[in-house]
Z-matrix of the N, CA and C atoms (Angstrom, degrees):
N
C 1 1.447
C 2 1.528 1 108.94
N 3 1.209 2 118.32 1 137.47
C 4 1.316 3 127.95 2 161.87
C 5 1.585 4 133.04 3 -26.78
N 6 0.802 5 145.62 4 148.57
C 7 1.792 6 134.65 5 -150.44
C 8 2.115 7 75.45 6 -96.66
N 9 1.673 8 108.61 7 163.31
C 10 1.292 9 120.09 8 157.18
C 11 1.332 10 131.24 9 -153.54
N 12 0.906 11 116.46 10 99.22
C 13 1.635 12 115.00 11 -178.50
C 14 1.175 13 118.13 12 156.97
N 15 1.274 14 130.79 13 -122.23
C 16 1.379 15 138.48 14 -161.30
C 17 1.879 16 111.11 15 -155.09
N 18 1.663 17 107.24 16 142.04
C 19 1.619 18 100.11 17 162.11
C 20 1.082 19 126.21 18 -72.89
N 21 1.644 20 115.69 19 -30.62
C 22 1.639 21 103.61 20 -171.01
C 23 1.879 22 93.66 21 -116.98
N 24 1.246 23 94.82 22 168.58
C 25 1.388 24 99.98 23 176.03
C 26 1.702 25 104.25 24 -168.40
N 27 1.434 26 104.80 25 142.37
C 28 1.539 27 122.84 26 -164.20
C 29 1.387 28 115.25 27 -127.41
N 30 1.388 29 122.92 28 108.07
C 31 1.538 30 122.91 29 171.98
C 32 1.411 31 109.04 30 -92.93
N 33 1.141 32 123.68 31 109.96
C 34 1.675 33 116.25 32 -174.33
C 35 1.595 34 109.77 33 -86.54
N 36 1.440 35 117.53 34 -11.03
C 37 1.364 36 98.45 35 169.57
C 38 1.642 37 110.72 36 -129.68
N 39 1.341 38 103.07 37 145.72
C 40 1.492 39 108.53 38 -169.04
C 41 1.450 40 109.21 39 -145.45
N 42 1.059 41 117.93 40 123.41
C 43 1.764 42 121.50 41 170.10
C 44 1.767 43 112.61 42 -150.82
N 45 1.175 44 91.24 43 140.78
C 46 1.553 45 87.19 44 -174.71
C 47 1.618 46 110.88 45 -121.30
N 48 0.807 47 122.19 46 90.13
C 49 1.954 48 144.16 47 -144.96
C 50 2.050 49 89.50 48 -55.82
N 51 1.408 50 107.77 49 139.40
C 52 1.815 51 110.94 50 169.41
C 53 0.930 52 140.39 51 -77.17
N 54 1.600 53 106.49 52 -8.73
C 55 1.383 54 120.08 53 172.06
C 56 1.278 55 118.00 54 -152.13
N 57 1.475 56 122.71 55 150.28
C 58 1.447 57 137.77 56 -161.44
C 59 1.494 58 108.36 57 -141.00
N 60 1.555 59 95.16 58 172.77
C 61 1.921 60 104.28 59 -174.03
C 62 1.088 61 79.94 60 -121.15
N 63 1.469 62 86.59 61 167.71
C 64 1.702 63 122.60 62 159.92
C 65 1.500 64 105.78 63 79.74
N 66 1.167 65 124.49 64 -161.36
C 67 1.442 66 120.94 65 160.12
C 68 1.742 67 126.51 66 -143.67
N 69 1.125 68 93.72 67 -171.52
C 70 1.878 69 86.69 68 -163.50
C 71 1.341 70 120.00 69 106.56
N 72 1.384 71 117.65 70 176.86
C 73 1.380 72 125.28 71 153.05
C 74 1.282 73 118.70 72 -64.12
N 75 1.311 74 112.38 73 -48.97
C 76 1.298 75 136.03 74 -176.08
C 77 1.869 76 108.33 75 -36.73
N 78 1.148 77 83.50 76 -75.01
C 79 1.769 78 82.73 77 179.40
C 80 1.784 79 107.75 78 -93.27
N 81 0.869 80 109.66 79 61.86
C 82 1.869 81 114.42 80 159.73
C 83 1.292 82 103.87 81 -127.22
N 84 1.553 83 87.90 82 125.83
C 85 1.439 84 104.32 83 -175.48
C 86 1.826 85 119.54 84 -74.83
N 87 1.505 86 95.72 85 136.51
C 88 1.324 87 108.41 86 -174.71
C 89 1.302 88 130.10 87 -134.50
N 90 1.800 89 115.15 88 -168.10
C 91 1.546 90 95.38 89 158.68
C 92 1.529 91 75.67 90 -149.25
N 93 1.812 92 83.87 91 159.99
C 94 2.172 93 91.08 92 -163.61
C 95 1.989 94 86.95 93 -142.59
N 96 1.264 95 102.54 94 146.46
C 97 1.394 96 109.05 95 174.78
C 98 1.592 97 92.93 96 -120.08
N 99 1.234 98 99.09 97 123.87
C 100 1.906 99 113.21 98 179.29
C 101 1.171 100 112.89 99 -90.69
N 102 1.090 101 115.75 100 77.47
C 103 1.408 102 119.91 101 -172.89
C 104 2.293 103 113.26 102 -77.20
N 105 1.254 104 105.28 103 134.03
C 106 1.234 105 103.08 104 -176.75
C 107 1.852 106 95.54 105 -132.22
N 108 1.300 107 94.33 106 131.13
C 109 1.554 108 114.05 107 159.26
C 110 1.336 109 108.72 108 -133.32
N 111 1.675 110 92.29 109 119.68
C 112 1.233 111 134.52 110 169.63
C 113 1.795 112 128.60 111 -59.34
N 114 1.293 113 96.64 112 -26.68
C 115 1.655 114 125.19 113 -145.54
C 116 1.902 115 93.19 114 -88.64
N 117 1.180 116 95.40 115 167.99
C 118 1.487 117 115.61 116 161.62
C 119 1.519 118 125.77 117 -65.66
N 120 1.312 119 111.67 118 -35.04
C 121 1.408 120 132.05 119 -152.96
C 122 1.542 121 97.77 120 -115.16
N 123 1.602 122 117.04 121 131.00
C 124 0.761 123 119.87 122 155.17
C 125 1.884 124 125.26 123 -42.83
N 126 1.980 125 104.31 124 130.15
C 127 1.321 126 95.31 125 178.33
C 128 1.726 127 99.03 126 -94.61
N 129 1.566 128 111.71 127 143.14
C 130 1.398 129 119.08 128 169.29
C 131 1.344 130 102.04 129 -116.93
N 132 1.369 131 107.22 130 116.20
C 133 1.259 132 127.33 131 -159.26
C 134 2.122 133 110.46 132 -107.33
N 135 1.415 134 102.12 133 130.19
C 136 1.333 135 85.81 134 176.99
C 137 2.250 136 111.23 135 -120.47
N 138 0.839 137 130.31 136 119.99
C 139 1.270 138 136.22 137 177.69
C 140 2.062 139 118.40 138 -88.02
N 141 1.785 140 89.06 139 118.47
C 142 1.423 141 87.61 140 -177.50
C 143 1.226 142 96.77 141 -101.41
N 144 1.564 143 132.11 142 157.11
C 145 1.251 144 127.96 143 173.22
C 146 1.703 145 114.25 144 -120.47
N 147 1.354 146 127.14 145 100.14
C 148 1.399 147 129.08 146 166.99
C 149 1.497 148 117.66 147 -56.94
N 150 1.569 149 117.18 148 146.24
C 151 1.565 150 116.68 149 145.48
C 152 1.478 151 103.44 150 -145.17
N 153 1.341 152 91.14 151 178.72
C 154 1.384 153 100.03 152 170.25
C 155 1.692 154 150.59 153 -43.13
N 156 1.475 155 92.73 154 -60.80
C 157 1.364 156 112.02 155 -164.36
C 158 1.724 157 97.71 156 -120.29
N 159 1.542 158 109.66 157 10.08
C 160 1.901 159 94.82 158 169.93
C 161 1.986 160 91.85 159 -140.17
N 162 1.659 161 90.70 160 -178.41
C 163 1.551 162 92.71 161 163.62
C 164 1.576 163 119.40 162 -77.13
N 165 0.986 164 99.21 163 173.03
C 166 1.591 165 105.01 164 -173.69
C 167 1.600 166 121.24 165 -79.00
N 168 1.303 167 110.03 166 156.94
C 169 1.553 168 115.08 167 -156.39
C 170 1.632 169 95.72 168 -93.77
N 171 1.562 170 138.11 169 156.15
C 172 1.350 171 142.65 170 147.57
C 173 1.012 172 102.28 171 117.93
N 174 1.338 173 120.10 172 -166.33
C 175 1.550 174 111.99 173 11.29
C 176 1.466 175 109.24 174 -80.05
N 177 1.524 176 93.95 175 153.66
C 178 1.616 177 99.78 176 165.42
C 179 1.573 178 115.95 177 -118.18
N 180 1.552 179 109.47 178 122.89
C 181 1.295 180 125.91 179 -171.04
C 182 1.475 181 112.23 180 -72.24
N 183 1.409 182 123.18 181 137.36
C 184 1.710 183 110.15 182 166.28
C 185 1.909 184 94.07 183 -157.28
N 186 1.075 185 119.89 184 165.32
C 187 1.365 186 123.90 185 -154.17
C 188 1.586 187 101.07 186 -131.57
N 189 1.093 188 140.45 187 105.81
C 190 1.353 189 133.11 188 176.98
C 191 1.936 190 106.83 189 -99.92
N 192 1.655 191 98.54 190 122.93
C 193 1.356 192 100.54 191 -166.11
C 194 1.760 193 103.96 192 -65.09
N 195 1.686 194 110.22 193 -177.57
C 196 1.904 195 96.02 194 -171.69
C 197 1.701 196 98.81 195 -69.24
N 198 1.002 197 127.40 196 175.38
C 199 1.636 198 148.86 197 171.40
C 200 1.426 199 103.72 198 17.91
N 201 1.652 200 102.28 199 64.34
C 202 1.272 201 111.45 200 159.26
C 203 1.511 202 116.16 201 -155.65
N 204 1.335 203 136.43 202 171.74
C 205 1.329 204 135.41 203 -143.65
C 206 1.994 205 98.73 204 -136.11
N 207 1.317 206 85.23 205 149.28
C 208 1.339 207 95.50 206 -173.74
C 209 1.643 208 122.63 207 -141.89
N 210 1.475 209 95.98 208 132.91
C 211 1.813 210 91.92 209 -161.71
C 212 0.982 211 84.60 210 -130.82
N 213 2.098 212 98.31 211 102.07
C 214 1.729 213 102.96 212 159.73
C 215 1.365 214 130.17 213 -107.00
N 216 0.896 215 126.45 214 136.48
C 217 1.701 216 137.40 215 -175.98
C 218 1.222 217 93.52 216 -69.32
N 219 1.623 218 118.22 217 132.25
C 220 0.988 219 117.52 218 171.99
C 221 2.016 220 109.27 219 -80.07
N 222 1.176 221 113.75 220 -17.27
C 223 1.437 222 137.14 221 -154.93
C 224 2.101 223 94.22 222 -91.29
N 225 1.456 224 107.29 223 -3.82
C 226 1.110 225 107.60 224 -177.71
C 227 1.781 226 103.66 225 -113.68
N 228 1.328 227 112.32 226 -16.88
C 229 1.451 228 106.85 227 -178.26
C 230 1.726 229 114.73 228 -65.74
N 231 1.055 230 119.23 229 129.89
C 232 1.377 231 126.61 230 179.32
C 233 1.684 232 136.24 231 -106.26
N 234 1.700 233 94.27 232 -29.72
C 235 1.664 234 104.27 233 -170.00
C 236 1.819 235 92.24 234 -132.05
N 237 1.549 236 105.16 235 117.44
C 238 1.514 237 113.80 236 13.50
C 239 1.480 238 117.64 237 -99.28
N 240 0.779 239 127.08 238 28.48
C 241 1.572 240 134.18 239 -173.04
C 242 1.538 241 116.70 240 166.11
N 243 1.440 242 106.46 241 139.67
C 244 1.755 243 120.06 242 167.18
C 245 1.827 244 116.43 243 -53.78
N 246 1.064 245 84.38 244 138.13
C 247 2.195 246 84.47 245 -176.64
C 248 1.640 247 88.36 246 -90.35
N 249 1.185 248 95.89 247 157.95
C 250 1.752 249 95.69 248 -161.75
C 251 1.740 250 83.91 249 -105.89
N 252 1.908 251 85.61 250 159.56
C 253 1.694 252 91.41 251 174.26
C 254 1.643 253 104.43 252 -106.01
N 255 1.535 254 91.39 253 148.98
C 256 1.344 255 86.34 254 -170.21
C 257 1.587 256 123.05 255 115.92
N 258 0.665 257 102.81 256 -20.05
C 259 1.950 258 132.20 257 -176.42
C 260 1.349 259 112.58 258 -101.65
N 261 1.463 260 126.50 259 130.78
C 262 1.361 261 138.74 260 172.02
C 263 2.126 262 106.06 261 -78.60
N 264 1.170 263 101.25 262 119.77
C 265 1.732 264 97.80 263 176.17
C 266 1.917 265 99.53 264 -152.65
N 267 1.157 266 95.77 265 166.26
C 268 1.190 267 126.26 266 176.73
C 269 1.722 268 128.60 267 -126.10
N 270 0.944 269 135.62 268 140.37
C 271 1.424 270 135.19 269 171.76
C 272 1.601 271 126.38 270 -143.10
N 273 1.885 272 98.41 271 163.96
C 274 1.481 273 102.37 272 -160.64
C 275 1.613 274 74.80 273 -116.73
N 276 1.285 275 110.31 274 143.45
C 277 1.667 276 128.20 275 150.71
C 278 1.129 277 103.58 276 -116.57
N 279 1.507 278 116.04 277 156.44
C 280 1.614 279 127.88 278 -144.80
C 281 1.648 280 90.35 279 -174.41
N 282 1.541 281 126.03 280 114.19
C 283 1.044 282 145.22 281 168.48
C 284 1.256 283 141.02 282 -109.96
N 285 1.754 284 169.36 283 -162.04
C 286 0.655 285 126.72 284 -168.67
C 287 1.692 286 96.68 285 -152.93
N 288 1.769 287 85.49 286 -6.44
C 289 1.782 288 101.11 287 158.00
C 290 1.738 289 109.91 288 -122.77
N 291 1.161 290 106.29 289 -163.09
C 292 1.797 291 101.64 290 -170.74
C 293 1.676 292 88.29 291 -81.29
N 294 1.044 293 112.12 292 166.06
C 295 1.551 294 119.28 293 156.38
C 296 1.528 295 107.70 294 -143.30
N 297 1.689 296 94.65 295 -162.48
C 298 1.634 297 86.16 296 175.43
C 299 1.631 298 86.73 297 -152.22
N 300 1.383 299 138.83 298 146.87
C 301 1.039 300 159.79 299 175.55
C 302 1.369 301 140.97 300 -112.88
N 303 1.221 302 111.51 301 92.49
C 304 1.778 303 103.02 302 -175.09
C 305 1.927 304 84.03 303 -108.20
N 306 1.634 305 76.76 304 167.79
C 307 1.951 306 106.45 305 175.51
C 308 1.184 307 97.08 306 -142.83
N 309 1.742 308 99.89 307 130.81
C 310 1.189 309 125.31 308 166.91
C 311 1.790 310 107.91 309 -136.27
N 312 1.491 311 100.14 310 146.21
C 313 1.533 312 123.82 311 163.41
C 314 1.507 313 115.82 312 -122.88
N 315 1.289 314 87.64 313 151.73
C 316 1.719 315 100.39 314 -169.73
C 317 2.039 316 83.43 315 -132.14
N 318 1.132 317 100.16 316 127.02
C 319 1.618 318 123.59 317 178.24
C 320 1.688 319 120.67 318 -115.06
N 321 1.482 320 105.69 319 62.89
C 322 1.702 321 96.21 320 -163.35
C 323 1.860 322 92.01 321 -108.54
N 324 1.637 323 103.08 322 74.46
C 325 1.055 324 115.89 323 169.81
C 326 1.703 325 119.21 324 -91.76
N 327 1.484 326 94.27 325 -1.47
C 328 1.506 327 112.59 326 -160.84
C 329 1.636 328 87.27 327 -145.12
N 330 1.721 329 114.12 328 167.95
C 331 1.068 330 122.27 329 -167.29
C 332 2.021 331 105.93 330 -88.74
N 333 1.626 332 95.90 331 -10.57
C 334 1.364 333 102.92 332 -157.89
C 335 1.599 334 71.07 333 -105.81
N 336 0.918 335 133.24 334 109.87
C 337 1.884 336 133.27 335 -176.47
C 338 1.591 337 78.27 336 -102.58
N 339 2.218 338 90.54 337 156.66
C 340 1.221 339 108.50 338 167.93
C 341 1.282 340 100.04 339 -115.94
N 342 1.506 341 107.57 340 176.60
C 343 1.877 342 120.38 341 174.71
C 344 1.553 343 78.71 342 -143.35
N 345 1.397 344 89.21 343 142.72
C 346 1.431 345 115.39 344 154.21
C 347 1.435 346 109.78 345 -137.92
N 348 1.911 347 115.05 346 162.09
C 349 1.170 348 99.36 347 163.69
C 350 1.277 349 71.64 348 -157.11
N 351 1.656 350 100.20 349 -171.42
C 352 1.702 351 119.56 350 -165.98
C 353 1.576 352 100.51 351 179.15
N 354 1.467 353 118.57 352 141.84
C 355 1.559 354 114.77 353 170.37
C 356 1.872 355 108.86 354 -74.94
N 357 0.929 356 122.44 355 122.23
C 358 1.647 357 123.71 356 164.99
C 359 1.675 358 106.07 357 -33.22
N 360 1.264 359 106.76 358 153.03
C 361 2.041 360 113.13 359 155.15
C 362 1.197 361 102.62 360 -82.60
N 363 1.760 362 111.20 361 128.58
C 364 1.150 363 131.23 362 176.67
C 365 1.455 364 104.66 363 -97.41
N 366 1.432 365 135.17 364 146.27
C 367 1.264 366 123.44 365 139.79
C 368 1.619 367 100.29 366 -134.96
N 369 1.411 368 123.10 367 -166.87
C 370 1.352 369 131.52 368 170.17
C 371 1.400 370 111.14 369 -130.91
């Protein structure tokens, strides 16, 4: 299939809430970038992480195989370091084929949990 999307891509808002209901994976609250490659070619993907009041976190490496999709928790990245919950941040993903990028949060800090999602700004 044809490559689709974009190299760079920017979520300007990011929070990953400290506490959640229910139990499981399922309901722990997060934030996940859905990454989809379309392409032939493996995407090698690199993630910078902004905040406010420090320097920026990464990069964090992750590899999306060709014509397959990827839902990463940001609340799962570790090296070089955990994104803290609780904290306002932002990030650039930067690939090395097109991709395509949505962001979603799941907020089950409350029993009435929200979802949001939204496609990221792409440019190249």
């Amino acid at each position: 299939m044809k490559p689709i999307g974009k190299t760079r891509w920017a979520i300007a808002e990011g929070y990953i809430p400290g506490e959640s209901t229910g139990s499981g994976r399922a309901m722990l609250s997060h934030e996940t970038a859905c990454i989809l490659n379309a392409g032939e070619s493996p995407a090698r993907i690199s993630i910078m992480v902004f905040f406010k009041e420090r320097p920026p976190a990464g990069p964090y490496r992750v590899t999306v195989p060709p014509e397959r999709t990827l839902h990463l928790r940001f609340n799962d990245l570790r090296d070089p370091e955990p994104i803290p919950a609780e904290t306002d941040y932002a990030s650039v993903i930067e690939s090395d084929v097109p991709i395509v990028v949505q962001h979603t949060r799941l907020d089950s800090r409350q029993a009435e949990l929200a979802l949001l999602s939204t496609v990221a700004f792409g440019s190249d």
